[in-house]
Legacy VTK file of the C-alpha trace (Angstrom):
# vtk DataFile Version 3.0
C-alpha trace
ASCII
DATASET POLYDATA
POINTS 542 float
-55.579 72.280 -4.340
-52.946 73.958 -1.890
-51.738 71.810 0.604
-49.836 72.121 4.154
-46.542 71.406 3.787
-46.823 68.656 6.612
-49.233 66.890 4.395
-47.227 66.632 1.289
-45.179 63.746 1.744
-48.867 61.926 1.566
-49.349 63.384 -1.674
-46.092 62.507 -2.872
-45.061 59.442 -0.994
-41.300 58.189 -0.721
-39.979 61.565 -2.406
-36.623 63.502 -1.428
-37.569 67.293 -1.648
-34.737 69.809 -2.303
-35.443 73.166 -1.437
-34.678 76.805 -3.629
-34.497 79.670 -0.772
-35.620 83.362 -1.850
-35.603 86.201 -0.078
-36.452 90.183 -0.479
-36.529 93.472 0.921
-37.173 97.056 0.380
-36.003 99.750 2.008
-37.146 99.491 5.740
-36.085 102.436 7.654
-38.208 101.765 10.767
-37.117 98.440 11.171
-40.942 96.772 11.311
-40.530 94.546 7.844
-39.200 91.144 7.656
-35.588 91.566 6.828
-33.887 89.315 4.065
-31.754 87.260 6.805
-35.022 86.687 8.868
-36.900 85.717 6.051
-34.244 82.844 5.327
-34.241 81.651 8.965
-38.251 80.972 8.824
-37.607 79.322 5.421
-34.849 77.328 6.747
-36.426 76.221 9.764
-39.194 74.566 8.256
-37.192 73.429 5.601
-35.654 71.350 8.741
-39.094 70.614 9.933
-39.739 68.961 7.367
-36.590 67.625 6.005
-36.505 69.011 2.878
-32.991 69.511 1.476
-31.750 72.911 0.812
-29.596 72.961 -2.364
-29.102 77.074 -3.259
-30.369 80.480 -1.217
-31.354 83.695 -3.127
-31.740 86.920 -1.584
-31.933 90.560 -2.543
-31.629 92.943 -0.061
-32.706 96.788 -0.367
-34.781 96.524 -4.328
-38.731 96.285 -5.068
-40.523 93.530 -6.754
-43.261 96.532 -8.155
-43.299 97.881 -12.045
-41.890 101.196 -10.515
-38.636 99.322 -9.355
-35.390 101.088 -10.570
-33.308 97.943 -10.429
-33.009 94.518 -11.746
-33.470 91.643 -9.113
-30.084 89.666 -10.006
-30.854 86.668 -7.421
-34.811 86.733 -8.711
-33.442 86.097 -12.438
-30.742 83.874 -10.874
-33.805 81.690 -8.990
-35.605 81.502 -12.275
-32.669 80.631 -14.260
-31.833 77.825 -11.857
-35.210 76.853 -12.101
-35.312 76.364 -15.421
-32.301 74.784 -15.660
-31.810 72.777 -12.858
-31.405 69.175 -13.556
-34.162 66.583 -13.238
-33.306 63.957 -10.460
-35.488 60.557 -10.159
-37.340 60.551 -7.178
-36.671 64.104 -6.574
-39.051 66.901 -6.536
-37.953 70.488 -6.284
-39.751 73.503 -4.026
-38.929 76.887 -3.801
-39.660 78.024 -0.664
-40.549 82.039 0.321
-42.043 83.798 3.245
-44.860 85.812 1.272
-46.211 86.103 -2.365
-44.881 89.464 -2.082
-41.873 88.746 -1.196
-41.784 87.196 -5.209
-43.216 89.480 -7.132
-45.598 92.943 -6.779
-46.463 92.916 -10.235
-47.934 90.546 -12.391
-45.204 90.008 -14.975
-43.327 89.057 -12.377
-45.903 86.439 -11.274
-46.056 85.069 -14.685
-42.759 84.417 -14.982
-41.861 82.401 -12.025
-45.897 80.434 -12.971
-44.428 79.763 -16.299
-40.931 78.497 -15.188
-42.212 76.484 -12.474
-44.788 74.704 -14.747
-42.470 73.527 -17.101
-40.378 72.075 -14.603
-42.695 70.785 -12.744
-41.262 72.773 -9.654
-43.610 73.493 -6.777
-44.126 76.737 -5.023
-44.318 77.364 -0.708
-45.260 80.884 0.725
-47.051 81.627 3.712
-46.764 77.911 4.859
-48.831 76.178 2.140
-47.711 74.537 -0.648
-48.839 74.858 -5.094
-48.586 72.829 -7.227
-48.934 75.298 -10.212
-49.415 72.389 -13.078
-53.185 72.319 -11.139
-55.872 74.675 -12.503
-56.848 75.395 -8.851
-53.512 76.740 -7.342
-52.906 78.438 -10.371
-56.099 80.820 -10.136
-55.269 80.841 -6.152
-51.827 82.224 -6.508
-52.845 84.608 -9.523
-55.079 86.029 -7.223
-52.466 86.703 -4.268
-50.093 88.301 -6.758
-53.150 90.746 -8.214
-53.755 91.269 -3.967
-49.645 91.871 -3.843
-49.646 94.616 -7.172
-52.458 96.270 -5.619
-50.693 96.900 -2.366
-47.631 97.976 -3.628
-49.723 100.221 -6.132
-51.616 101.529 -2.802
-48.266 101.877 -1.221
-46.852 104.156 -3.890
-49.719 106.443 -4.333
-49.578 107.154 -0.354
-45.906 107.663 -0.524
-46.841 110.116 -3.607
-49.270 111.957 -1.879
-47.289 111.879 1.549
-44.324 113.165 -0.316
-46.368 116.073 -1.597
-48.089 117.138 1.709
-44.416 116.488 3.093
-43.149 119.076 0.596
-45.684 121.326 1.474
-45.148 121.714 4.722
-41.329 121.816 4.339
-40.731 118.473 5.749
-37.795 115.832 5.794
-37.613 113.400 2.785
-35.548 111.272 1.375
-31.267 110.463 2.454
-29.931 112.374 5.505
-27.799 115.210 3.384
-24.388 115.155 4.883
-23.974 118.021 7.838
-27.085 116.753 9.591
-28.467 113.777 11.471
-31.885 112.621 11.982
-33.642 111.402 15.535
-36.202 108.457 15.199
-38.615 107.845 18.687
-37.085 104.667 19.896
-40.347 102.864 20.948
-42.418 103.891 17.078
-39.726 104.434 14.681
-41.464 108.192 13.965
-39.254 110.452 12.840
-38.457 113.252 15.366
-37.030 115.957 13.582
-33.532 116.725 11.874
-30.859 118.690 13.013
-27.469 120.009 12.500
-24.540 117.296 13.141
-22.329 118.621 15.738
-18.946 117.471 13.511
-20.420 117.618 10.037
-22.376 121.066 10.220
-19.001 123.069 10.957
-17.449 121.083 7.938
-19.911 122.303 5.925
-20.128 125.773 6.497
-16.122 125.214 6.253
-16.924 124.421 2.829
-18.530 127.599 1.755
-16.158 129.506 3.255
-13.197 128.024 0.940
-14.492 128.452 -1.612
-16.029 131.907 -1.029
-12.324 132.372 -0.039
-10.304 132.253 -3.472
-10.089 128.182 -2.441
-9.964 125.529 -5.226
-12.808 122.438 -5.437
-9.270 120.544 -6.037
-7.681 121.525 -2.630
-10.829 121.234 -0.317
-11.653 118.048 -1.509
-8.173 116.609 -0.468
-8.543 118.502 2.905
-12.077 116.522 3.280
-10.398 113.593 2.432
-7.883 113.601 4.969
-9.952 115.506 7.702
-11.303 112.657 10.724
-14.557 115.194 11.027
-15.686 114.858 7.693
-15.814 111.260 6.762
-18.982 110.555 4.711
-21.974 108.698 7.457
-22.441 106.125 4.074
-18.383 105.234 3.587
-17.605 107.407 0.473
-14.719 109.224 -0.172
-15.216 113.118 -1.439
-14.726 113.813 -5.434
-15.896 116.769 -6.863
-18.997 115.804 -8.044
-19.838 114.912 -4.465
-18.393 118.101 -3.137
-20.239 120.172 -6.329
-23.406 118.980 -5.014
-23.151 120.216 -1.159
-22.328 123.285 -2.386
-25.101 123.966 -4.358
-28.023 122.264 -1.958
-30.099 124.504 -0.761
-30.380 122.449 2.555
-28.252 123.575 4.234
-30.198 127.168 3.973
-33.214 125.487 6.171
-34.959 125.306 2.215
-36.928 122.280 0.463
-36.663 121.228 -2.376
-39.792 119.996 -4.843
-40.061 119.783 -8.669
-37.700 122.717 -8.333
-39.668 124.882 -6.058
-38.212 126.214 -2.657
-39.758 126.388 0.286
-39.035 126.657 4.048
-38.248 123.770 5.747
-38.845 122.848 8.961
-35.354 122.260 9.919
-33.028 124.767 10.709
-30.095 126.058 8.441
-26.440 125.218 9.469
-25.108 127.680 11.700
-23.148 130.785 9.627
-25.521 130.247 6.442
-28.582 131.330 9.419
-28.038 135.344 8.916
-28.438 137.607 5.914
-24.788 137.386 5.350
-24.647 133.613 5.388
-27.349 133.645 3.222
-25.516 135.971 1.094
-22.230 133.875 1.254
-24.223 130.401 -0.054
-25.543 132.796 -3.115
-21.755 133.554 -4.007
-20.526 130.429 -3.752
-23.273 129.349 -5.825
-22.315 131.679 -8.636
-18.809 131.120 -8.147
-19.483 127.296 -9.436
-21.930 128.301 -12.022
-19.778 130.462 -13.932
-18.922 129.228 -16.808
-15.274 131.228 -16.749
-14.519 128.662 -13.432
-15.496 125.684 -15.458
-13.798 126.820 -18.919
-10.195 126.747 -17.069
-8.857 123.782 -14.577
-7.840 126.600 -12.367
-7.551 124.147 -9.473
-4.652 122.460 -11.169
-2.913 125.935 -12.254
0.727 126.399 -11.535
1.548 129.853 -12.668
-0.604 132.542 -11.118
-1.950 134.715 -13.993
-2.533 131.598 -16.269
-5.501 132.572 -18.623
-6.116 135.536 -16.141
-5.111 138.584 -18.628
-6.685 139.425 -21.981
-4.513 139.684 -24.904
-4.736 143.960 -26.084
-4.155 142.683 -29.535
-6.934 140.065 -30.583
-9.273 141.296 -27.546
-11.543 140.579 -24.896
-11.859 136.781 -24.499
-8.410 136.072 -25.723
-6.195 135.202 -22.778
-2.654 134.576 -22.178
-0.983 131.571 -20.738
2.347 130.774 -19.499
4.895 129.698 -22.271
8.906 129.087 -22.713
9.715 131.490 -25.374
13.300 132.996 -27.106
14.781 130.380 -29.164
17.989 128.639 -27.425
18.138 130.822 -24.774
14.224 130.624 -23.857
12.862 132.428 -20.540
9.351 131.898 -18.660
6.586 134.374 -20.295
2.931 134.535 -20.629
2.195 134.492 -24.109
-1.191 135.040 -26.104
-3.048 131.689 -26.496
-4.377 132.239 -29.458
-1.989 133.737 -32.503
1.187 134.478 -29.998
1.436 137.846 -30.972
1.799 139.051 -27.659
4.396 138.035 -25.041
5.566 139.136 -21.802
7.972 138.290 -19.118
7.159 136.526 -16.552
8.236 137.579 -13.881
7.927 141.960 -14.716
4.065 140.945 -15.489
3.663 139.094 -11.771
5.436 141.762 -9.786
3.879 144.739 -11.829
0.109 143.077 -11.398
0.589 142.601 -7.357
2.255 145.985 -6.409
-0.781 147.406 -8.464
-3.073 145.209 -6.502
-1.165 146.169 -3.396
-1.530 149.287 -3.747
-5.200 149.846 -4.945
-6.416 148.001 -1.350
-4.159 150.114 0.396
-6.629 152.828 -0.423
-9.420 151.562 1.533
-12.082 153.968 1.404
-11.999 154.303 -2.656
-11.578 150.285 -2.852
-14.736 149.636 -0.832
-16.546 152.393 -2.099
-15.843 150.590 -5.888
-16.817 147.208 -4.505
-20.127 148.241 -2.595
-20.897 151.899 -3.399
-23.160 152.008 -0.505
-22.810 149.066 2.120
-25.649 150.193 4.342
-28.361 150.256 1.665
-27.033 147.059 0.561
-27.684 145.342 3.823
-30.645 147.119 4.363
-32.122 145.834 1.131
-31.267 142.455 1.711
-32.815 142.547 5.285
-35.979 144.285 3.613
-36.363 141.415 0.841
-36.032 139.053 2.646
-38.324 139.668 5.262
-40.844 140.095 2.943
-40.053 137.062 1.254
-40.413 135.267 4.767
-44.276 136.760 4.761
-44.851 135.477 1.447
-44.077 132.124 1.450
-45.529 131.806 5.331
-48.994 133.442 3.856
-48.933 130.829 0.853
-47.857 127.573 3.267
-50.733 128.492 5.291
-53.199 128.763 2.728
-52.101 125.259 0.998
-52.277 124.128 4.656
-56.409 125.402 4.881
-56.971 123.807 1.545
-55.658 120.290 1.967
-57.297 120.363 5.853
-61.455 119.266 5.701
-64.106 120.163 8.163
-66.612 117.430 9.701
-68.554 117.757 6.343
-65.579 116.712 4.300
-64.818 120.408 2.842
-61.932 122.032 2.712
-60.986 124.775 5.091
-60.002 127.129 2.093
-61.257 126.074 -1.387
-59.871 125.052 -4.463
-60.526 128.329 -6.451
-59.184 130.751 -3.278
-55.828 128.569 -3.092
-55.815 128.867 -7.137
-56.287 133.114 -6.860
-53.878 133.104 -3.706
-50.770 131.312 -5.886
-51.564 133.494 -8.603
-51.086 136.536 -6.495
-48.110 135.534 -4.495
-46.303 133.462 -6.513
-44.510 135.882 -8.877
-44.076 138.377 -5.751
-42.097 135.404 -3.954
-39.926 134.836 -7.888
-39.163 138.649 -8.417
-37.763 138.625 -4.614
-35.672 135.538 -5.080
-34.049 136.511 -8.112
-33.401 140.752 -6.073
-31.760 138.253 -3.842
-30.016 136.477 -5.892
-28.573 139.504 -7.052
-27.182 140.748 -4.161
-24.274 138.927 -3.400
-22.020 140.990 -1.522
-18.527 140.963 -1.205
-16.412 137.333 -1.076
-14.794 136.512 2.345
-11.199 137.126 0.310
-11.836 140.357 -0.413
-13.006 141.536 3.035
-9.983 139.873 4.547
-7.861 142.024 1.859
-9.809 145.430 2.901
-10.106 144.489 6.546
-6.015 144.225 7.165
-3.665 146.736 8.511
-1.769 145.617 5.737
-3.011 143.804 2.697
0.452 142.741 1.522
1.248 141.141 5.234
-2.395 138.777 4.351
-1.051 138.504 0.547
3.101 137.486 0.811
2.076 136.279 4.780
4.584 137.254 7.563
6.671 135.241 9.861
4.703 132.155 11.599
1.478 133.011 8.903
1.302 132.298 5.635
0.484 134.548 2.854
-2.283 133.537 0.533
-2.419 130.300 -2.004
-2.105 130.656 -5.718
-5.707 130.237 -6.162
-6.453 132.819 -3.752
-4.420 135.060 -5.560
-5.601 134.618 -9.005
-9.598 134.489 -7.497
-8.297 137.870 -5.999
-7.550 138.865 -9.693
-10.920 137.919 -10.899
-12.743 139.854 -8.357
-10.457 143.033 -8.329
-8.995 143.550 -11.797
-8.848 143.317 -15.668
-5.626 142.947 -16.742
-4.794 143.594 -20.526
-1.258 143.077 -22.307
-0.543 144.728 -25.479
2.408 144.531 -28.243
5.408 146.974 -27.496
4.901 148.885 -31.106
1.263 149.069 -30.095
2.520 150.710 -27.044
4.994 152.474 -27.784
7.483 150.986 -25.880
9.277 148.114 -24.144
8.483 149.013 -20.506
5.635 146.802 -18.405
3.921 150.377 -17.762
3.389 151.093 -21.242
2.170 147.792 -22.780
0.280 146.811 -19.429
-3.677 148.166 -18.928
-5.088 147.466 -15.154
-8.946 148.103 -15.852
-10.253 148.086 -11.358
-13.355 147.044 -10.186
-15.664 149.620 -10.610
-13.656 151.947 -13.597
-14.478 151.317 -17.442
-13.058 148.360 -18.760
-13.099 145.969 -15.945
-14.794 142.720 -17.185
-15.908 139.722 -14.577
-14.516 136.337 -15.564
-18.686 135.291 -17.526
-17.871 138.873 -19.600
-14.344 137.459 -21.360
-16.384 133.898 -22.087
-19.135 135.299 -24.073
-16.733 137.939 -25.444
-14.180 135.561 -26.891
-13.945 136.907 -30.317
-16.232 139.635 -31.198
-15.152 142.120 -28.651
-11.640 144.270 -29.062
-10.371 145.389 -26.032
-10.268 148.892 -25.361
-7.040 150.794 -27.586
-4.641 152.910 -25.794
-3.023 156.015 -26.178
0.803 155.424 -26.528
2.304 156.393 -22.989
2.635 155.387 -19.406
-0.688 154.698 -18.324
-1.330 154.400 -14.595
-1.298 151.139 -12.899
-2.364 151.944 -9.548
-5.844 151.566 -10.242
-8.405 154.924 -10.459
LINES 1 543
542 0 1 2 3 4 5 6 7 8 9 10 11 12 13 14 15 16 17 18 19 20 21 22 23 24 25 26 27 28 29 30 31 32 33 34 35 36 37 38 39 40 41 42 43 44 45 46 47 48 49 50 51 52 53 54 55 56 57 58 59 60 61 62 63 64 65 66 67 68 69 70 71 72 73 74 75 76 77 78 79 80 81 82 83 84 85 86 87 88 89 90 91 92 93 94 95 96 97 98 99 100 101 102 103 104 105 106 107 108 109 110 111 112 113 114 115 116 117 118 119 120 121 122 123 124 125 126 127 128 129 130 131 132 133 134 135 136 137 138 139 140 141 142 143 144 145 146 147 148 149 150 151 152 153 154 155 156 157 158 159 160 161 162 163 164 165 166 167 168 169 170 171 172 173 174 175 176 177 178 179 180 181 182 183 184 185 186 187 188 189 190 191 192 193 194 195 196 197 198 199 200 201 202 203 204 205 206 207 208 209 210 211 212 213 214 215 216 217 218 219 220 221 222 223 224 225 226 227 228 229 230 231 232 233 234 235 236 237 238 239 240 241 242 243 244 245 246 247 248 249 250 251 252 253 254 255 256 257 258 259 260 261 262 263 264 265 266 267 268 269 270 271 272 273 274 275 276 277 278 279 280 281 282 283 284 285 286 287 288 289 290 291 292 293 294 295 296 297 298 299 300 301 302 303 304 305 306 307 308 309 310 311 312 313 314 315 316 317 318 319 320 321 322 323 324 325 326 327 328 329 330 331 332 333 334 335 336 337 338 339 340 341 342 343 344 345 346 347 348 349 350 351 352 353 354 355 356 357 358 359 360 361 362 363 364 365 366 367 368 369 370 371 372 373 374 375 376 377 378 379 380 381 382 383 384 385 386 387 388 389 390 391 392 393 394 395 396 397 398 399 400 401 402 403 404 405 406 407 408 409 410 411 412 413 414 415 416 417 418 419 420 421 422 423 424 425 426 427 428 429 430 431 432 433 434 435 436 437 438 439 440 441 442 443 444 445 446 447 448 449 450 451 452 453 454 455 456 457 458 459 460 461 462 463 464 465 466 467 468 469 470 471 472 473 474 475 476 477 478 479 480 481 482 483 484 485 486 487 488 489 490 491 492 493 494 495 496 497 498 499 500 501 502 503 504 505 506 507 508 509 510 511 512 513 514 515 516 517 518 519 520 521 522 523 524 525 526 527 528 529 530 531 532 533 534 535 536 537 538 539 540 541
C-alpha cells in the first residue's frame, strides 16, 4: 500500500535511496501554478529531509503532459530512458520523486509508460508526499486512478478553454500572443486581464510599416530599417525577416478586427492610430494587395538594381513578356534592356530611362487630368467608403448582439434569444456583412506615393530630390511605374524607325492599354500587345 515517505526506511531497512527529480509546466500566464524551479525546490527539500541522494534532475518548462500536446517532452523520455537504463546498485533503491501525478502525465499513455518502466526496474514512485511501490497490485490501481483523475482535468481544462475561446471570439476579445504594436495590462492583485492597448513605441512603428510600403518601399529595405531601429526591437528577442514582417502587414489587428476560423469581427481593442479613419482603413487594404499580388512576388524587386527591370512589356512577343537589363553589342557591348524571352527586342539604356521619366514628369505635371484618371470622382469615392462602412458597423453590432442574447440564459435556464432566431438572424445578415467587405475591399484609393507625386509644386523636385532632400529610391520609382504606366518597347522595323519615340508606347493610367502588374502575369503568353501605326506616337501620356 502507499506509504509516507518518513516511514519507508522501516519498510526497507538499511537502504541508500537515490533520487530521479522531474519537473513540468504549462504555460502560466497569471503566475498562480507551481513553476518548474519551485517544483524542484519542494522535491529537493524533502529529498534532504529524508536523506535520499539526488543523482539527475529533469524538467520541462512551458509543454503539456495531455494527448492534445504539440510537443515532445525531451526530459520526460530522458527520465524514462534513465530509468530503464540506469544501473542496478546493491543495497540501493531508486525513487523518482515529483510534486503531483499531473505533473507526470495527463493522459494515460503517458501513465503507462512510466508504470511499465518503473516495474521492471523495480523503481519506486513519490508525488504528493507518499510513496508506490508500483510492483504492488494496490498502488498500482491507486495511481491508475490519479492519472484517469489527471486526463480528466486536463480534458475539462481544454473544453473550457474551447468554449472560452469561442465566447472570447464572439465578443471580439483578446486571445492568444500580444501581436507586436500593442501591450497588454494584467490587475496586479488577480492576474485578470485588463484590456489591450496600443504600445506607445511599437504602434507608431507599425503604422510606419504600412506607410512604406504603401509608399513604393521594398519588404527588403524596411526590414533592415526595423532591424537597426532601437523602437522596434521585437518584446520576445527576434530579429525581423520577411516572413515576420509579411505577417504584420497582413493582420488584421491592427484594424481593431478578430480573427476566428477566418471570420472578422470587431474587437474590443482599438486600432493603431492612422489605420483608425476611412483612409487608414483604406491604406491597410492597399498594402494588403500590394503583397498579394502575384506580379510583387513573381520578381525580387527588392533586390533590383536597374530601375525598369521586368517593368516594360516586350511589343514583339506581347503582354506578359518583359524586358530586363542586359550587356549587349559584341566587343564593344553597352547597358540595354533587352526582351527576356527570345531577345528580339533591345533598347538603350539609358534613352529608355530618361524617355520613361520626362513622360512620367510630365503627365503629373498635369494635375487635374492625372487625378481625374486615378480617381474619376474623389468625393463619391470617399463618400462610398464612409457609407459602407457605416453600414457594415450596424451589421456586425446587430449580429454580436444577437449571439450575445443567445448564449445569455434567464433564471429558467433559457436563452435570451433562441437557437432558431440566432440561426434566421445569421442567415439574413451574414451575406449583407460579405458583399460589404468585399465593396470595401475594392476601394482602395490612391497609394501614399502617388498623392505625394500629385500633391507637389513640383513632382520632379519629390522624384530627382533637391538640395538637403532626397529624391525618391529605386523602388519608389519603379512602384511609381506600376501604378502610373504601361510601358511597351517594340523592334525599330516594326516601328519604323530608330528613334525612342517611335519604338516606345506609354499606355497611362486610365487610357486603353494600361495593364496593372496581376494583368501582365496572367497574360504571359496568350495576349499580343496592342500594334502600332508606324510614326511618332505621343509619350506624354493622354
Amino acid at each position: 500500500m502507499p506509504l509516507a515517505p518518513e516511514y519507508l526506511h522501516m519498510v526497507h531497512p538499511g537502504v541508500v535511496f537515490h533520487a530521479l527529480l522531474y519537473g513540468r509546466a504549462s504555460r502560466d500566464p497569471k503566475k498562480k501554478g507551481k513553476s518548474v524551479e519551485a517544483q524542484l525546490t519542494d522535491g529537493r527539500d524533502l529529498c534532504d529531509r529524508f536523506e535520499w541522494q539526488i543523482t539527475e534532475e529533469f524538467k520541462d518548462a512551458g509543454l503539456s503532459a495531455s494527448r492534445h500536446a504539440r510537443r515532445e517532452r525531451d526530459d520526460f523520455e530522458a527520465l524514462l530512458d534513465a530509468i530503464e537504463n540506469g544501473p542496478a546498485i546493491p543495497g540501493v533503491i531508486r525513487i523518482v520523486v515529483a510534486y503531483e501525478a499531473s505533473r507526470y502525465y495527463r493522459d494515460l499513455e503517458a501513465y503507462v509508460r512510466l508504470r511499465s518502466v518503473c516495474y521492471h526496474a523495480n523503481v519506486l514512485l513519490c508525488y504528493n508526499n507518499t510513496v508506490y511501490d508500483l510492483s504492488k497490485r494496490e498502488d498500482r490501481k491507486t495511481t491508475a486512478q490519479d492519472a484517469i483523475a489527471a486526463e480528466d482535468e486536463v480534458e475539462g481544462i481544454r473544453d473550457r478553454n474551447v468554449r472560452t475561446a469561442r465566447q472570447t471570439a464572439e465578443k471580439g476579445g483578446v486571445w492568444g500572443k500580444v501581436p507586436f504594436g500593442y501591450s497588454r495590462k494584467y490587475d496586479p492583485d488577480t492576474g485578470d486581464l485588463i484590456g489591450q492597448f496600443e504600445h506607445p513605441e511599437h504602434g507608431p512603428v507599425v503604422l510606419h510599416c504600412f506607410q512604406h510600403i504603401d509608399s513604393g518601399g521594398s519588404m527588403h529595405q524596411l526590414v533592415k530599417w526595423l532591424s537597426s531601429e532601437p523602437n522596434a526591437v521585437r518584446p520576445d528577442g527576434a530579429g525581423w525577416n520577411d516572413n515576420l514582417l509579411r505577417y504584420l502587414l497582413l493582420n488584421r489587428v491592427y484594424l481593431g478586427e478578430r480573427l476566428h476560423h477566418g471570420e472578422a469581427r470587431k474587437a474590443v481593442w482599438s486600432p493603431i492610430k492612422g489605420l483608425d479613419t476611412p483612409e487608414g482603413r483604406a491604406l491597410f487594404r492597399r498594402v494588403t494587395k500590394t503583397l498579394t499580388d502575384p506580379a510583387r512576388q513573381q520578381f525580387a524587386d527588392s533586390r533590383a538594381k536597374h530601375w525598369l527591370t521586368h517593368l516594360p512589356q516586350c511589343g514583339e512577343c506581347g503582354d506578359g513578356h518583359v524586358l530586363k537589363y542586359a550587356l549587349v553589342g559584341g566587343p564593344h557591348r553597352r547597358e540595354a534592356y533587352s526582351c527576356k524571352t527570345k531577345q528580339d527586342v533591345a533598347i538603350k539604356k539609358a534613352l529608355l530611362e530618361a524617355f520613361v521619366e520626362e513622360a512620367i514628369l510630365a503627365w503629373l505635371s498635369r494635375k487635374e487630368q492625372a487625378r481625374a484618371a486615378l480617381i474619376p470622382d474623389q468625393d463619391k469615392v470617399a463618400e462610398e467608403v464612409t457609407e459602407a462602412q457605416e453600414l457594415l458597423d450596424v451589421y456586425q453590432e446587430e449580429l454580436a448582439e444577437a449571439r450575445r442574447l443567445n448564449s445569455t440564459r434567464n433564471e429558467k435556464g433559457r436563452p435570451l434569444l433562441s437557437l432558431a432566431s440566432l440561426s434566421a438572424k445569421e442567415l439574413e445578415l451574414l451575406p449583407k456583412i460579405e458583399e460589404l467587405e468585399q465593396r470595401l475591399q475594392k476601394v482602395t484609393g490612391v497609394p501614399l506615393l502617388v498623392q505625394q507625386l500629385l500633391s507637389a509644386a513640383d513632382p520632379e523636385a519629390v522624384w530627382n530630390g533637391t538640395d538637403g532632400e532626397p529624391g525618391l529610391s529605386l523602388e519608389q520609382k519603379r512602384e511609381a511605374v506600376r501604378r502610373l504606366v504601361t510601358v511597351r518597347v517594340f523592334g525599330w522595323k516594326t516601328a519604323g524607325g530608330r528613334s525612342v519615340a517611335k519604338r516606345v508606347q506609354l499606355s497611362f493610367v486610365g487610357t486603353p492599354g494600361f495593364r496593372t502588374p496581376r494583368d501582365h502575369v496572367r497574360a504571359v503568353g496568350n495576349v499580343p500587345a496592342p500594334r502600332r501605326e508606324r510614326g511618332p506616337v505621343r509619350a506624354d501620356g493622354p
